[in-house]
LOMAR-610114 format. One record per residue (C-alpha): residue in one letter; x, y, z. Coordinates in steps of 0.25 Angstrom, whole numbers, padded with zeros to 4 digits, always signed. Example, Ala and Ser with C-alpha at 12.3 -4.5 7.8 and 13.67 -1.06 7.14 Angstrom:
LOMAR-610114
A+0049-0018+0031S+0055-0004+0029
END
This chain:
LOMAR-610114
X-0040+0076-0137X-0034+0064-0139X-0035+0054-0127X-0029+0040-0121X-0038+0034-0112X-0030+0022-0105X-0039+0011-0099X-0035-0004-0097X-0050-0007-0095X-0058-0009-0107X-0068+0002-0104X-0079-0005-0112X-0089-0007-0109X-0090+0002-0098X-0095-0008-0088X-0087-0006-0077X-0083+0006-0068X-0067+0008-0075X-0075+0006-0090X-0088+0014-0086X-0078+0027-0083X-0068+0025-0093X-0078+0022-0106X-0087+0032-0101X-0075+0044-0099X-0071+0038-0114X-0082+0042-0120X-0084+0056-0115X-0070+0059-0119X-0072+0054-0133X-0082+0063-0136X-0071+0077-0138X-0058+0067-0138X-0050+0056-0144X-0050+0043-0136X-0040+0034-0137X-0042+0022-0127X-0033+0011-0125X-0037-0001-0116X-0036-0016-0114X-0044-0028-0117X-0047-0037-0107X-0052-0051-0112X-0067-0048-0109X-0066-0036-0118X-0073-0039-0130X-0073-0035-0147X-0086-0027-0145X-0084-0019-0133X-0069-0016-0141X-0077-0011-0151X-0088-0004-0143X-0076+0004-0137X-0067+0009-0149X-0081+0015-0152X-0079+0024-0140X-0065+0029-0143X-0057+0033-0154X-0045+0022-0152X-0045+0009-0143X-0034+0004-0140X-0033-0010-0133X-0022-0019-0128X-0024-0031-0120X-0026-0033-0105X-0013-0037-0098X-0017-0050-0094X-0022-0053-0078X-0011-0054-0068X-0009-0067-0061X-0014-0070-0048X-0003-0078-0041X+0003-0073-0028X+0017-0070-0036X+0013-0064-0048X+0003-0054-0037X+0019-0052-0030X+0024-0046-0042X+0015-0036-0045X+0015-0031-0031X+0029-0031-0033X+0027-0024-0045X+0018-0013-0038X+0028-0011-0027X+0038-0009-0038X+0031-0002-0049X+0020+0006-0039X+0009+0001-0050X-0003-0010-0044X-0005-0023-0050X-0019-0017-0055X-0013-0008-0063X-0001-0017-0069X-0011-0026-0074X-0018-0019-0083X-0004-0013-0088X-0001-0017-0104X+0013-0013-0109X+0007-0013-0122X-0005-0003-0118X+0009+0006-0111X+0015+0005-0124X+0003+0010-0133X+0001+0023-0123X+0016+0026-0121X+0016+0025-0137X+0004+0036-0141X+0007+0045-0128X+0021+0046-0134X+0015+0048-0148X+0008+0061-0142X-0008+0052-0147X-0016+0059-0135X-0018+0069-0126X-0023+0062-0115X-0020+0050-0109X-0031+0044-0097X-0031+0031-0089X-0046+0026-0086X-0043+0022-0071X-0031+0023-0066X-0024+0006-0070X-0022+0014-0082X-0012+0025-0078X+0000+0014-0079X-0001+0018-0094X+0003+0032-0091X+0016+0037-0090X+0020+0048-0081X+0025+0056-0094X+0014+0054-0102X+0009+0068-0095X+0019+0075-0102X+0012+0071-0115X-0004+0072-0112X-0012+0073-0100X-0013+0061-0093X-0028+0056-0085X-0031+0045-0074X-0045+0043-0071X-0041+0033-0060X-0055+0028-0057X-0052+0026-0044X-0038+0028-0033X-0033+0014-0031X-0025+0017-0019X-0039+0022-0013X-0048+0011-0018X-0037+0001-0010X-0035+0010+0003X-0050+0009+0003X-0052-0004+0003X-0043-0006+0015X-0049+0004+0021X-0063-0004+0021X-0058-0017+0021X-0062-0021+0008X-0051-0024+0003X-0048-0039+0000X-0033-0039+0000X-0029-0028+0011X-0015-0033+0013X-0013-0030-0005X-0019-0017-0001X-0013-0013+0010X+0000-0014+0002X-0005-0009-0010X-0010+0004-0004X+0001+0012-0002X+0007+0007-0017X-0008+0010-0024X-0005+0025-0016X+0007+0027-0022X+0004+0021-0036X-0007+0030-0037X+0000+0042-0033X+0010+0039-0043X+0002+0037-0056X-0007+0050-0053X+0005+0058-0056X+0006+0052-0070X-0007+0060-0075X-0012+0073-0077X-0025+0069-0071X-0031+0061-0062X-0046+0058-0062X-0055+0050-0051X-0069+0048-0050X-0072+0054-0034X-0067+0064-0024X-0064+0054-0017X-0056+0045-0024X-0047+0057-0027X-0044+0058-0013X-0038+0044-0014X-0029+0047-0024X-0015+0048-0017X-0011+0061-0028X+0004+0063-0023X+0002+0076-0033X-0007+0086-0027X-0006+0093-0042X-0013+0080-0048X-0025+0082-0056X-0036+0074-0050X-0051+0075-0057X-0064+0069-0052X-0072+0065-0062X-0083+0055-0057X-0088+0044-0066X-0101+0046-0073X-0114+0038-0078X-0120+0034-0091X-0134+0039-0088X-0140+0033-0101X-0132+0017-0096X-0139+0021-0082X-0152+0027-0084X-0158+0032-0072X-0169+0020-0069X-0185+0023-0073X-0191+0017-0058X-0187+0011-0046X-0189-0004-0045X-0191-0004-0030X-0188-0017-0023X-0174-0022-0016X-0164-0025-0027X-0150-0019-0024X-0140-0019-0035X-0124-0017-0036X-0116-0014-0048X-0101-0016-0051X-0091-0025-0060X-0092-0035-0048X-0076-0039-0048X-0073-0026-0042X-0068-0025-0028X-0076-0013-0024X-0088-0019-0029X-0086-0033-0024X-0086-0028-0011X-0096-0020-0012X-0107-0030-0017X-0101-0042-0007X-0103-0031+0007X-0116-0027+0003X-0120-0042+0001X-0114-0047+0012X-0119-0035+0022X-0128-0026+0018X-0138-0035+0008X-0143-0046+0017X-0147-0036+0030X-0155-0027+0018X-0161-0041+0014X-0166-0042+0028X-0175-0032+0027X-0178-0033+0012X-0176-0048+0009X-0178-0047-0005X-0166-0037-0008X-0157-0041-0020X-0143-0037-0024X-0137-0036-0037X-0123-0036-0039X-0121-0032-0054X-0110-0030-0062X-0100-0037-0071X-0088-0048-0066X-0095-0052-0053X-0082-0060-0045X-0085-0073-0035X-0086-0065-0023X-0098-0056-0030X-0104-0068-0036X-0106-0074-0022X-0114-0064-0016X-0125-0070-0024X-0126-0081-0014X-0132-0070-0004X-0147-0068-0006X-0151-0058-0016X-0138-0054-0022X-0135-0057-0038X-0124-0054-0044X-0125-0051-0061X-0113-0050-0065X-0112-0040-0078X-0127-0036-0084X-0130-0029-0097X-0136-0017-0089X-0130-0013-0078X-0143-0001-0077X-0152-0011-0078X-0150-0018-0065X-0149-0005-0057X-0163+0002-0061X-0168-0013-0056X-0160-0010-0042X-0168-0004-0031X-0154+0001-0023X-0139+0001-0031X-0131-0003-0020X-0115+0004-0019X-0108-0001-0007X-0094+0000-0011X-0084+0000+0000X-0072+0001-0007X-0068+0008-0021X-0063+0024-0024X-0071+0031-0036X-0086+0034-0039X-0091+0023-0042X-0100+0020-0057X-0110+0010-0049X-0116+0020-0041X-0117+0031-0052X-0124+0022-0061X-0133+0018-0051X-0137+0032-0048X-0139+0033-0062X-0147+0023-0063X-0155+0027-0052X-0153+0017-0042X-0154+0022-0028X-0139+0018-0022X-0135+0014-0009X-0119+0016-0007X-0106+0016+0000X-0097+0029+0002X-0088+0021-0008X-0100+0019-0019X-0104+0032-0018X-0090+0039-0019X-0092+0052-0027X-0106+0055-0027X-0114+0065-0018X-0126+0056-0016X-0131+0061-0002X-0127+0073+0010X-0131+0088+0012X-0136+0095+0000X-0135+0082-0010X-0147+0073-0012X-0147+0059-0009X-0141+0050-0021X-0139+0037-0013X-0138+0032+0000X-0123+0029+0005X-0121+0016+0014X-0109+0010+0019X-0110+0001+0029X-0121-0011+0028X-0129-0004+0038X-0131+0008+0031X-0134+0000+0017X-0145-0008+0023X-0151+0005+0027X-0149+0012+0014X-0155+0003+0004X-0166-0002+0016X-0170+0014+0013X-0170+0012-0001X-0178+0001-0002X-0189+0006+0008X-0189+0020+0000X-0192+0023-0014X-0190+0038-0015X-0177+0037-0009X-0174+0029-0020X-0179+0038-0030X-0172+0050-0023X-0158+0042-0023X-0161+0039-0039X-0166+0052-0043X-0154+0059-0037X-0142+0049-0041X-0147+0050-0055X-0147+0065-0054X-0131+0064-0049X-0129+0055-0060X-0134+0065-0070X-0128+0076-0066X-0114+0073-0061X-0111+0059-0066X-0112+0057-0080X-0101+0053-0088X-0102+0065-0098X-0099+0073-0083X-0087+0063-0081X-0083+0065-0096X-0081+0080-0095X-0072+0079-0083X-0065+0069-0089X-0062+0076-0101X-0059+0088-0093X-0048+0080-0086X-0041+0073-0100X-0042+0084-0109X-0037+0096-0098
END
């Protein structure tokens, strides 16, 4: 089959939760079909990583990224003008080019493809409601965005509750809206289907979880023992940055009471101000991007998860358990997996609250075997349920029905 994979980020390289899933579901479907990718280039794009990715498909297609919106309060006026008026977000406006519209309306009306996908859901701004008379139409949103903003009201992490108060009942109807555009909707959990506000009870909705390069994460040769905590996530996302500034703020200095020596590494690329700080607290380093992201984690005696807010399974907890890093998480990092309960062995060991964090890694610090058993049977899931040849079928199941 001939397929159009719409994606506004340049999923090259795969660094970054949106890249990882779209450049690894890419190369799956290459392997039985035609792949046409059209995308944008942002100014940190480089020549060689263009070039790495026409390898990977059989025609690129780039135009340039819309350049960033202004900050000033009016400009900020008229595009929530524009989204009352129009029911699109600013988020998605943003990233729309009339010349990227013009290309697609262009080879859809030629009859070029049988499929058409958008790799998370900023992309479906480029589909028109009657391309599905033509060829079947995919969204793999990634994750709802009217849940990801109900929840962060819901636990106070949201930084601008007024905006999202307003916003919600629009990002309600907005998704509602462009679900209908497509033969198929695909999300990464159970759960974060159930956030989806389908009007349609006839919409096709497909879980298909993401997967895991298991020869990028090998499963790590020994257990280095010790105290040495580790985070990793592009650091100028909002789930993350809350996540790495509670757990420095109130969970790591009582763990250092009891083990003084204990350090936490925040890794991962575009670390923001409020990230960088942290490292005035004892024992915390921030890295910024590093060349390998495996590396740190089998030097990691605990991966540490403890998102509060933020829809979708998450590519940080499955690498780590890949890797083999016993993993402390929240509900929220561990969306979608079946680590503990009757009749499932242990996986990792679920915290929420500062309290039950402290006591979690205290336990793994104090006991080796239960590190090994959270390793050996993470891995196990991995392998068996996680893979990205595993996300690739269902995928292709869902583009080529």
């Amino acid at each position: 089959m001939n397929i159009l994979m719409i994606s506004c980020t340049f999923p090259y390289p795969p660094t970054g939760g949106t890249q990882i899933r779209t450049f690894n579901l890419l190369k799956y479907l290459r392997k039985r079909h035609n792949i046409t990718l059209v995308t944008q280039r942002g100014r940190t794009v480089t020549d060689a990583e263009i070039a790495e990715l026409e390898d990977c498909v059989d025609r690129l297609v780039i135009f340039a990224r819309p350049p960033e919106p202004s900050t000033g309060i009016f400009q900020k006026i008229q595009r929530f003008s524009a989204f009352l008026q129009q029911g699109t977000p600013p988020s998605v406006l943003n990233h729309y080019s009339p010349d990227m519209q013009a290309w697609i309306d262009n080879v859809v009306q030629a009859g070029k493809y049988d499929v058409i996908t958008c790799e998370h859901s900023v992309n479906e701004i480029y589909v028109r409601p009657e391309f599905q008379q033509h060829l079947r139409t995919v969204v793999d949103i990634h994750s709802s965005v009217y849940g990801t903003c109900l929840n962060q009201l819901l636990t106070n992490t949201s930084k601008y509750r007024l905006r999202d108060r307003i916003n919600l009942p629009l990002l309600r109807r907005y998704e509602q809206n462009y679900c209908s555009k497509f033969s198929a909707v695909v999300v990464t959990t159970q759960e974060d289907k159930l956030q989806l506000p389908i009007s349609n009870p006839n919409t096709e909705i497909k879980v298909i979880p993401n997967g895991v390069d298991l020869v990028t994460f090998p499963y790590r040769s020994k257990d280095p023992g010790g105290h040495r905590l580790i985070f990793i996530g592009a650091m100028d996302i909002l789930a993350n940055i809350d996540a790495v500034s509670f757990f420095s703020q109130k969970v790591l200095p009582k763990i250092q009471e009891n083990y003084p020596d204990t350090t936490f590494e925040i890794v991962g690329a575009n670390p923001v101000p409020e990230v960088l700080a942290l490292t005035k607290q004892p024992g915390v380093t921030v890295t910024g991007r590093v060349p390998s992201m495996v590396e740190y984690l089998h030097k990691s005696t605990v991966c540490i998860i403890p998102m509060r807010t933020g829809f979708g399974i998450k590519n940080k907890t499955l690498e780590a358990m890949a890797a083999g890093v016993p993993i402390v998480a929240s509900d929220r990092g561990l969306e979608g997996l079946a680590v503990d309960g009757n009749n499932t062995p242990l996986r990792a060991l679920r915290a929420n609250t500062p309290a039950e964090y402290v006591t979690a890694i205290s336990q793994l610090f104090a006991h080796p075997q239960l590190r090994h058993e959270l390793s050996s049977h993470a891995r196990e899931l991995i392998e068996t349920e996680f893979t990205w040849n595993i996300a690739g079928q269902h995928y292709e199941q869902v583009c080529c029905r």
